[in-house]
C-alpha positions, 0 to 999 in steps of 0.5 A, spaced: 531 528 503 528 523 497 522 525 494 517 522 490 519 521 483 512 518 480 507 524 482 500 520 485 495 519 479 489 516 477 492 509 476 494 509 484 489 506 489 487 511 493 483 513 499 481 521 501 480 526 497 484 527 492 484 535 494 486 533 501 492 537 504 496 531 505 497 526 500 500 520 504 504 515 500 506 507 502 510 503 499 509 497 502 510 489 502 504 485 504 508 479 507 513 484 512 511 483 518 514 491 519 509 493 514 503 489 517 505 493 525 503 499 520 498 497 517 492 499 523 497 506 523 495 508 517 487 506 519 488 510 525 491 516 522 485 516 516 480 515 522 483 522 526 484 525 519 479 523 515 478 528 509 484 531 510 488 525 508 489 522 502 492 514 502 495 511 497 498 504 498 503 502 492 506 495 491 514 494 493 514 486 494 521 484 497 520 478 493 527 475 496 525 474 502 518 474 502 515 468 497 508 470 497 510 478 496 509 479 489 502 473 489 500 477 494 501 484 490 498 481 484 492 478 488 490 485 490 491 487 484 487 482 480 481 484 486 482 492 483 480 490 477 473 488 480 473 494 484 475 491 491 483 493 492 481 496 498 477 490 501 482 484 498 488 489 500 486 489 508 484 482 509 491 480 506 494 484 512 489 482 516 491 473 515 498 475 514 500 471 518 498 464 514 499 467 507 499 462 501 496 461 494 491 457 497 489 463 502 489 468 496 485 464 494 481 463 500 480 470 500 479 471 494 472 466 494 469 471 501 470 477 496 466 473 491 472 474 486 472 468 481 478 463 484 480 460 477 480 467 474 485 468 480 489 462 479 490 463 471 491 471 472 498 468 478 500 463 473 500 468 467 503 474 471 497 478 469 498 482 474 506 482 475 507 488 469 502 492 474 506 491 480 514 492 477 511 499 475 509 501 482 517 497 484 521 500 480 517 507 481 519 506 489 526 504 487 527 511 483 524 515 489 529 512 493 525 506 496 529 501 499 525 497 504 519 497 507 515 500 509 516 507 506 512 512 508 512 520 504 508 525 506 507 530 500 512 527 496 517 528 501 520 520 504 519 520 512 525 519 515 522 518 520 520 511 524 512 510 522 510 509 529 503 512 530 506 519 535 511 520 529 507 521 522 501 523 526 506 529 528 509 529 521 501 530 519 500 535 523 505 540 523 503 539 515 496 541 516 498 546 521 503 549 515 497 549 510 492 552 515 496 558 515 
């Protein structure tokens, strides 16, 4: 079983406590349509776990097949830096189906983000060192599509439908508890 390689830090976008018994990882692409089905799994395993999970979501853009992985990638990266990674991160997934640069910067405008300040930092790739450093990160924990989930800093092997992490989540908690 692979485990994860880079241990998570200050620098990842995190969600719940940071002594929360399960650490849950993702690697995700923003335009897979496979990380787009786990996208509200993930949000119902937050909900039934609340502060016992902490989430950390991390960049994998599959840019081969994917044309508007790695915008979207930076986009959400660019929104960080102004305090609204989570925010940009959700409606990203939510509109994953028209992505383009255009809606990037659409979604940028609703989050009362600066579009040209987004357009300048895409076109210069501000951002794309950033997002190579969680890719390579995946690569060298042995991520090789997405998405990739690790429990804890082990990867589940298991497929990500709702039953099977929640069981994965459960059996960890069970484990601490005792």
């Amino acid at each position: 079983m692979a485990k994860l390689k880079v241990p998570v830090g200050t620098d990842d976008h995190t969600q719940g406590p940071a002594d929360a018994p399960v650490t849950l990882v993702e690697y995700g692409d923003y335009e897979c349509p496979h990380c787009g089905h786990a996208y509200p799994i993930v949000k119902a395993l937050q909900k039934r776990f609340r502060k016992r999970l902490r989430f950390a979501f991390r960049n994998f853009p599959l840019r081969e097949i994917h044309p508007h992985a790695e915008a979207a990638a930076e986009t959400a990266e660019f929104a960080a830096t102004h305090g609204k990674f989570w925010e940009m991160h959700d409606l990203i997934f939510e509109n994953q189906s028209s992505l383009s640069e255009q809606m990037l910067g659409d979604l940028a405008h609703r989050l009362t983000l600066d579009r040209p300040a987004l357009r300048d930092a895409l076109g210069s790739g501000a951002f794309a060192e950033r997002v190579q450093r969680d890719f390579s990160g995946g690569v060298r924990s042995g991520v090789n599509g997405t998405p990739t989930f690790f429990i804890n800093s082990q990867r589940h092997d298991g497929d990500f439908e709702l039953q099977t992490l929640l069981q994965a989540i459960q059996t960890i908690i069970h484990n601490h508890n005792e």
